[in-house]
N, C-alpha and C positions, 0 to 999 in steps of 0.2 A: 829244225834247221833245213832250209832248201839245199838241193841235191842237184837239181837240176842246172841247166845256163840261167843264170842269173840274170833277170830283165835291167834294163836301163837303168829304171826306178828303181831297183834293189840296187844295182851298183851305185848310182848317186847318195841315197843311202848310207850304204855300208862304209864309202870311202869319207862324208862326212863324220859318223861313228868312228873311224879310225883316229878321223887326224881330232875329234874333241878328244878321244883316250890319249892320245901321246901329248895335246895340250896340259889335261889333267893333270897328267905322271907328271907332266917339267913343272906345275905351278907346287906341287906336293912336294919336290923335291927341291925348290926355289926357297918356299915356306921352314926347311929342315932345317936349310942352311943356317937360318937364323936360330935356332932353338938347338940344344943341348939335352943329352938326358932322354929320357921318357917322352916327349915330346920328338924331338928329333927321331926317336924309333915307332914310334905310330906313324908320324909322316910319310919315312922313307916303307912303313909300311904298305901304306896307302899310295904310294906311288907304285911297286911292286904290281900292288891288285892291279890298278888300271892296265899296268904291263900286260898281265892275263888277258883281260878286255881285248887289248889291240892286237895280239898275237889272236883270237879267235876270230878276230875281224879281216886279221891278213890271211888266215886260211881261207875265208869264204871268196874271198877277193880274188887270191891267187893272181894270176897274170893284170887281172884289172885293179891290182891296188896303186897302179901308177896311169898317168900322174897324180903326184896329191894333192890334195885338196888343202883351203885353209881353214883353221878353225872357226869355230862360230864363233860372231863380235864378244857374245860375253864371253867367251874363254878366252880370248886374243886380251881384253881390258883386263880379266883375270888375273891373266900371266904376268902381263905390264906391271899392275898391280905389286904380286908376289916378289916381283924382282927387284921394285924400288922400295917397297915399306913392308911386307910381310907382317902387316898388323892384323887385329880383330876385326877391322874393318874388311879384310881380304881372307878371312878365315870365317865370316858371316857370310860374303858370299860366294865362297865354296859350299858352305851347308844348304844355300838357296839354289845353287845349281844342282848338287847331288837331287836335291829333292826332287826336282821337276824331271830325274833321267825317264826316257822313254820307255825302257828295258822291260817294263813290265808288262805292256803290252804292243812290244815287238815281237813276233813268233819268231824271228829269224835272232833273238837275244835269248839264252840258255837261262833258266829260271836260276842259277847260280849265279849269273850276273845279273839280273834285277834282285836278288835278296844281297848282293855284294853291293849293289847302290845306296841299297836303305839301313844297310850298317853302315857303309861310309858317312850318309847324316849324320845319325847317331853319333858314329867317332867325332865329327869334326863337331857338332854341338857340342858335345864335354867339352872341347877346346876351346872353342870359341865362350866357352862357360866360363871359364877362368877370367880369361880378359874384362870380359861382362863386366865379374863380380868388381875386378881394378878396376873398374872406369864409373860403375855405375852411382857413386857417391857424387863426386863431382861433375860429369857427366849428367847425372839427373838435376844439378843444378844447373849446370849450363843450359841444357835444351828448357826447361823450365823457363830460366831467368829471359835468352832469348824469344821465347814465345812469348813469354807475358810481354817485352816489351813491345815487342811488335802489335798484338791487337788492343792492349789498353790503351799507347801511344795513338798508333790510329784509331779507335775510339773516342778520345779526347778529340783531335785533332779535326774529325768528321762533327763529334758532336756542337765543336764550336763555331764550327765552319757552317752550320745549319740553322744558328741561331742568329747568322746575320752580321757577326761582326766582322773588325775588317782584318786582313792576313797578318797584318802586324801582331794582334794580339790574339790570332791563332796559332803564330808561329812561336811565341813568347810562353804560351802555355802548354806549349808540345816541351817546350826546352824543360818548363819547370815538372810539367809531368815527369820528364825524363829522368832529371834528379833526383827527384824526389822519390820516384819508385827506383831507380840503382839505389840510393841507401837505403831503403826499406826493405829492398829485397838482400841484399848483401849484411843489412842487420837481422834479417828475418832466418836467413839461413845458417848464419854465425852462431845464433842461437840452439837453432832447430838441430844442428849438428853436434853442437857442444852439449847440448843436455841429452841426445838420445846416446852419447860416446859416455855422459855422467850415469845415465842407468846403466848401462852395459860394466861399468867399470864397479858398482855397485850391486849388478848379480853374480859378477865370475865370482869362483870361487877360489878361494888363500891358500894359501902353504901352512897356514897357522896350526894345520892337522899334525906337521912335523915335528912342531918348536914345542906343542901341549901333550904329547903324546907319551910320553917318558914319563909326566907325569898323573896321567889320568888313573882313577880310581879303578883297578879291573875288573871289581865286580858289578860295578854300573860304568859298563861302557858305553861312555856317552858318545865315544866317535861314532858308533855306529847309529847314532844319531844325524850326527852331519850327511851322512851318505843316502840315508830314508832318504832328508831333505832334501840332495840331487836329484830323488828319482828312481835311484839302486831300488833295485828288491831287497829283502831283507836279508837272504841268504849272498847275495853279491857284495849288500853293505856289512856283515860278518867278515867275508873274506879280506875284502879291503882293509879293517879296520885287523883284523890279526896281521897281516900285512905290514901297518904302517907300525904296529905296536911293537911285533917282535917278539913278544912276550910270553904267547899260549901257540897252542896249535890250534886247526882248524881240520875238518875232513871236506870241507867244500873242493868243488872241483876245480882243477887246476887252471881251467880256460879261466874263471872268473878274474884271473889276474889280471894289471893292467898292462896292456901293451906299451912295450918302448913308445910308440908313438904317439900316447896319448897322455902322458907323465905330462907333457909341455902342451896345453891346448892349444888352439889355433885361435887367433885373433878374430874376432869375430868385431871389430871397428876397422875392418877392410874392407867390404863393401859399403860403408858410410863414409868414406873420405875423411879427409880432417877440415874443422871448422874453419882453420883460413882456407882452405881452397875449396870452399863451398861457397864461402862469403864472398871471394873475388872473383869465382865464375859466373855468380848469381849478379855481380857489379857489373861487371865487363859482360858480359852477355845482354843483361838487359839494356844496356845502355845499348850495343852495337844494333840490337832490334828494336829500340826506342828511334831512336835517330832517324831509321827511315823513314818513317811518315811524313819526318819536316823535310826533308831532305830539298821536295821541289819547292817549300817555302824560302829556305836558305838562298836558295840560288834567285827567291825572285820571286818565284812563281805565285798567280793567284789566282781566285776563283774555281770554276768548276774542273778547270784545266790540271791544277795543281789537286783536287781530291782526285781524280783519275788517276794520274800518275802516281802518286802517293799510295792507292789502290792496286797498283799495277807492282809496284816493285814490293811492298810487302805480301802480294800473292806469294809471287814467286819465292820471296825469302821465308815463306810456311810453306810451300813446298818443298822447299831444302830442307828447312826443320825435321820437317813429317818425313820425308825420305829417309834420313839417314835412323830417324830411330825405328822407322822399319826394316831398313837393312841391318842393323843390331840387334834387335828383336828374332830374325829369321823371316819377316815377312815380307810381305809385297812394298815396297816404296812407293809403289804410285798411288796405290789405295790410301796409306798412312799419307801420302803428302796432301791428295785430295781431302781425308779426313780433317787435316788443320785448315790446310785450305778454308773447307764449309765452318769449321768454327770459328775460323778469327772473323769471314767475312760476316758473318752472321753477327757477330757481337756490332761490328764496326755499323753493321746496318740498323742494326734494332736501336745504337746509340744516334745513330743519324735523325732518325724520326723521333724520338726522343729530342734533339736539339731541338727540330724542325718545330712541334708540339711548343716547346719552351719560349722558342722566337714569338712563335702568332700568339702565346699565351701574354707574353711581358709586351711585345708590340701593341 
């Protein structure tokens, strides 16, 4: 910690550091508001810390912590954020800003505040975990269903357009691409939902241990059978099964019991969503990234004019894609939007020459 008058640079600095901590605390405390419980007390915990931060900030300041500064544009869109929706969305990029704090190598930041940044991750990762797991059934349809629309649509629509025909019957086979793959993707994932929710529902395990128990044979205790088959050790699955029976004693240890909270399991077809909203994000999505490709055909458009633009607006709508599932992720958005970006074009390109191939072949 410097001691001395503090340079320029250090005050521009420090008075930045302030006003991102008191940013921080109000989007923490913005976030609470919405949330109840155990949530609502890590928040407002988490607001609390930053409060530390900015009190150590207005010590070094002293007479120069005025005037204040504004926050940096991400904490300013942050806040915005926290104060209109307080979603996963705004709790993904809290944990992306924690991560990038400077604190660790600022000398003028106390090594309790850079190890207070990298718990704050942490904390808001588990949070942001939660949502995840809500969203990421149907969510993995959506960005799915949209992506595939987008580069196999314009695929088709490149690949026909290079083979020489004319827009009318480029345009016409963007349409039936488009159908065709909403129902297939919306029957594909209706499916794919519905049978991995049939295995799942196929391995929990019953209550039937309760209803057969009374009358099971004690000296071939076969419940302790069922419990091997979870997994139990043998001395666990003993316990459980004197447990359920009632009948003998046991000298196992007492922890082996089951906890209140695990008597009811937890549903584990929560982060697979349910089949219809797999199947209608997977419809409506691909179709809404289908559609672009034709989009400059609908209006008119042809020739090279119309692959350009066609080109131009499905970039951008896989960089939106690729964004947001890197901001859900924890990661970089730009990188993740670039990454779709390079895949869809690449399909779209490889199928263009490919047409191109096909024309001078049938020509």
């Amino acid at each position: 910690m410097t001691e001395s008058t503090p340079t320029p640079g250090q005050i521009k600095r420090w008075r930045q550091y302030l006003a991102d901590e008191r940013a921080e605390a109000s989007v923490y405390r913005d976030l609470a508001k919405r949330r109840e419980g155990e949530e609502h007390a890590i928040l407002m915990a988490l607001a609390t810390a930053e409060g530390r931060h900015e009190q150590h900030w207005l010590a070094l300041l002293g007479a120069h912590a005025h005037p204040p500064v504004r926050p940096s544009m991400r904490n300013r869109i942050l806040g915005l954020l926290a104060r209109r929706f307080g979603s996963v969305f705004v709790l993904a990029l809290a944990q992306r800003s924690e991560s990038r704090s400077p604190y660790a190598t600022d000398i003028d930041a106390t090594v309790a505040m850079a190890a207070d940044e990298s718990i704050h991750e942490e904390v808001i990762r588990g949070l942001s975990a939660r949502g995840r797991t809500r969203l990421s059934g149907t969510f993995r349809a959506a960005v799915f269903g949209a992506n595939d629309g987008l580069v196999s649509n314009l695929s088709l629509v490149m690949g026909m357009a290079a083979t020489g025909v004319g827009s009318t019957v480029v345009l016409f086979s963007g349409i039936a691409g488009l159908l065709a793959g909403a129902l297939s993707m919306g029957a594909g994932e209706f499916v794919s939902v519905r049978s991995q929710r049939e295995l799942l529902d196929a391995s929990q395990p019953t209550q039937v241990t309760l209803t057969a128990a009374p009358s099971l044979d004690l000296e071939n205790n076969e419940l302790v059978l069922v419990y091997l088959a979870r997994g139990m050790s043998r001395e666990v699955a003993e316990h459980r099964a004197a447990e359920r029976l009632g009948k003998f004693g046991c000298d196992c240890d007492p922890s082996l019991s089951v906890p209140p909270e695990d008597v009811h399991p937890t549903d584990g077809h929560e982060s697979l969503g349910t089949a219809w909203g797999a199947a209608l994000s997977s419809f409506f999505f691909f179709s809404s990234g289908a559609i672009i490709p034709i989009v400059p055909f609908i209006f008119g458009m042809t020739g090279v004019g119309a692959l350009i633009l066609a080109c131009v607006l499905v970039g951008l709508a896989l960089l939106g894609t690729g964004g947001v599932v890197g901001l859900l992720s924890g990661a970089s958005p730009f990188w993740r939007g670039l990454r779709q970006l390079g895949i869809g074009m690449g399909a779209a390109a490889a199928t263009y020459l490919l047409g191109l191939l096909f024309g001078t072949v049938v020509g």
